[in-house]
C-alpha angles and dihedrals in degrees: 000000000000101000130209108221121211116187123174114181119209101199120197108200113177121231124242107239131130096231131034129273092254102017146051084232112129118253096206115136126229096041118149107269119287097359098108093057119092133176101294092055096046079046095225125193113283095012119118131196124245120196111248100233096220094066089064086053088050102042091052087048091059093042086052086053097052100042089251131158105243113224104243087193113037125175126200116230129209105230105196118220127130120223125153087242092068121059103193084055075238149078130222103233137144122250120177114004109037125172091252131062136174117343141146153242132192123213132201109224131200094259098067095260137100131250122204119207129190134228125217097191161332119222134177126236155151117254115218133245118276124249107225114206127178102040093080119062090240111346146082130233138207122234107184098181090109094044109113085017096153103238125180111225111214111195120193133200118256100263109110114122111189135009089256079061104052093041088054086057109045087044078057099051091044086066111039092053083046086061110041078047101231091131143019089231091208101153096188079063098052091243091130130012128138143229112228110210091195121181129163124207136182111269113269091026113134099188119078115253122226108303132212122207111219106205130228101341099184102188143033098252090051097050088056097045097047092042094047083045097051089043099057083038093056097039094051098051082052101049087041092061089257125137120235109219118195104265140156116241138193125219117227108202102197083052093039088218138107121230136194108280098169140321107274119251124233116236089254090064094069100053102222110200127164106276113250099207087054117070107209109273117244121201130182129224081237090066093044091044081049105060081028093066086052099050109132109229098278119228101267082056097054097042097061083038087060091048101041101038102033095030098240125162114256084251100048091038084049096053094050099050084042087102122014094234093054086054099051095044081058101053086048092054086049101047090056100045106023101218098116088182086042097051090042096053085047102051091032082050125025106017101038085050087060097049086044094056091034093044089223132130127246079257103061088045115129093210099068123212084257091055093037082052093048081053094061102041091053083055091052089041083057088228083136143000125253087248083065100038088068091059082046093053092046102049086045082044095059088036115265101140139276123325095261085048096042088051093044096046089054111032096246105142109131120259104243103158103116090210087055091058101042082057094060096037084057095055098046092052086047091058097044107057095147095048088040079056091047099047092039092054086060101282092136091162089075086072085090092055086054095048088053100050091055101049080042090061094040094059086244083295102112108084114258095228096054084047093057094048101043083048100057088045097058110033086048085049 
């Protein structure tokens, strides 16, 4: 059968903020287990939460990013379920009024166009604890450490199509809270994963199928293989007279499957009610002008920005505002060299070549955007040619000194005496009688051969241009 996919991503980003949302407890990560948990978090008789006032800040940032309607009046909810890794057999969430509503995110898709989808909503509240296994013969432990980290909730309409899809979205909204800077992003940490809601349907078909919640998905590759699994899993108990049930499901990674983890509760199975310990937030239009005032230029923004004002194309000008630090790399290089296409071929090409095979990020890079930027304008100063800027960038690369250093250190400065060249290309037409005749007798295809030999005898060192010129002059001659 032809099936209709639905995918809605709930995505949990941690916010960066230095305490917990309820607590003066630390958030590093890394901490031995359960030192960073006090009173409040192991809800102990007679303690009482009080709302860290930065992730207000952080949540309206977001809501200001996405075109949402921020919740001037937001309550926080209690949402009952007992687990060993929380300790008050509830979390502190928000129901139905959360600080974010509405809201949107455009994706770019394979095809060339652009896919909005819709949020339904952002809403704060606390993660729970983490159940260790395997350390104890037997047995589990708690580690609480996590327990009353702040998260942001985003919640999306159900309107992904594919895997490819969903995967496109949450890389989008990785970067866009990394550069507000409302959260680190680092998904080995736990500071962003995501929760897939996946149902199929026949084709035509208005009402949902039977979904499946795939639970904390914490990378891209993840996100595609678990959704395409559940897809063919779902469509095969279908098309093999089976019945779905609404379930939640975990992805294992080494069996690249998901399997049943439990059956998914309803809203009503929790038993939201208003938290009695949390008055409802109020927050003024004063305090929303005022971080709105402070918004960085979001990602959208600097991307046309890029192809307007520099003149890149949309995929070049898509790759560099992909991370905020890449973009920002970029506009230094620019600002110290001043060719904005230059400067794009060389960090979409060569530098972003060398983090790909090193699995690093732009900001772990040993050539810095200053010494990128000293590359390209010895190739606009002519002082050598991009062949040999990419000897330059390697060797910078692995260490070997600045560019001027690097070029001086190994006689690279570009050949550029017209008399120099003519005498190699002399000599190279003197050593090729039977491809001059060729040429001569209309192969025009054999210029190339020329070219080479040349920049063959010129170690790569004569430009390129004046080669070309000099070329045409004397074998036409």
């Amino acid at each position: 059968m032809a099936w209709d996919v639905v995918i809605g991503l709930e995505i949990h980003t941690q916010l960066a903020t230095k305490s917990k949302i309820f607590s003066t407890a630390p958030t590093a990560y890394g901490a031995e287990p359960n030192t960073q948990a006090n009173l409040v978090d192991l809800a102990m008789p007679g303690t009482l939460p009080v709302l860290n006032e930065k992730v207000m800040e952080l949540a309206v940032k977001f809501g200001l990013a996405i075109n949402a309607e921020i919740g001037l009046t937001s309550v926080f909810d209690r949402k009952n379920y007992f687990y060993p890794d929380s300790p008050k057999a509830y979390q502190t969430t928000q129901m139905d009024y959360p600080i974010v509503m509405g809201g949107y995110l455009d994706i770019d898709l394979d095809d060339g166009t652009t896919k909005r989808i819709n949020i339904t909503r952002a809403h704060l509240e606390e993660d729970a604890g983490k159940s260790v296994h395997g350390e104890f013969a037997g047995q589990s432990g708690i580690d609480l450490n996590r327990a009353g980290t702040p998260l942001l909730e985003i919640v999306s309409e159900p309107e992904l199509k594919s895997a490819k899809e969903a995967a496109a979205y949450m890389r989008k909204m990785h970067a866009l809270v990394r550069y507000i800077g409302i959260s680190d992003g680092n998904m080995q940490e736990g500071s962003f994963r995501c929760d897939a809601n996946v149902s199929i349907r026949p084709v035509g078909q208005k009402e949902f199928g039977t979904r499946a919640e795939i639970k904390n998905l914490n990378s891209f590759k993840f996100i595609e293989q678990a959704i395409n699994y559940e897809i063919e899993r779902q469509a095969y108990v279908l098309e093999s007279g089976g019945t779905l049930v609404q379930e939640t499901r975990l992805f294992d990674a080494e069996k690249g499957e998901t399997r049943s983890m439990r059956s998914k509760e309803e809203a009503n199975d929790y038993r939201y009610f208003p938290c009695p310990d949390l008055l409802p937030v109020v927050i003024t239009q004063e305090f929303v002008d005022d971080i709105a005032s402070k918004m960085p230029e979001l990602p959208d923004a600097k991307k046309q920005r890029f192809i307007d004002e520099l003149g890149l194309p949309a995929s070049d000008a898509a790759v560099l505002t992909s991370s905020r630090e890449l973009a920002e790399y970029f506009e230094t290089v620019v600002e110290h060299c001043g060719e904005a296409k230059l400067a794009a071929n060389w960090v979409t090409g060569n530098l972003s070549a060398k983090l790909n095979q090193e699995g690093i990020t732009v900001t772990e890079a040993s050539v810095t955007a200053e010494m990128l930027a000293d590359v390209i304008k010895r190739i606009t100063d002519n002082t050598i040619s991009g062949k040999i800027a990419k000897e330059v960038f390697e060797a910078m690369w692995n260490g070997e000194g600045s560019c001027d250093e690097v070029i001086e250190k190994k006689g690279l400065k570009q050949i550029t005496d017209d008399s120099a060249i003519e005498a190699m290309i002399d000599e190279v037409i003197a050593n090729s009688p039977n491809q001059l005749e060729q040429y001569r007798n209309g192969k025009d295809k054999l210029f190339g051969y020329f070219v080479g030999q040349v920049m063959k005898a010129s170690r790569g060192k004569a430009n390129p241009a004046q080669v070309n010129q000099l070329l045409k002059e004397k074998l036409n001659g």
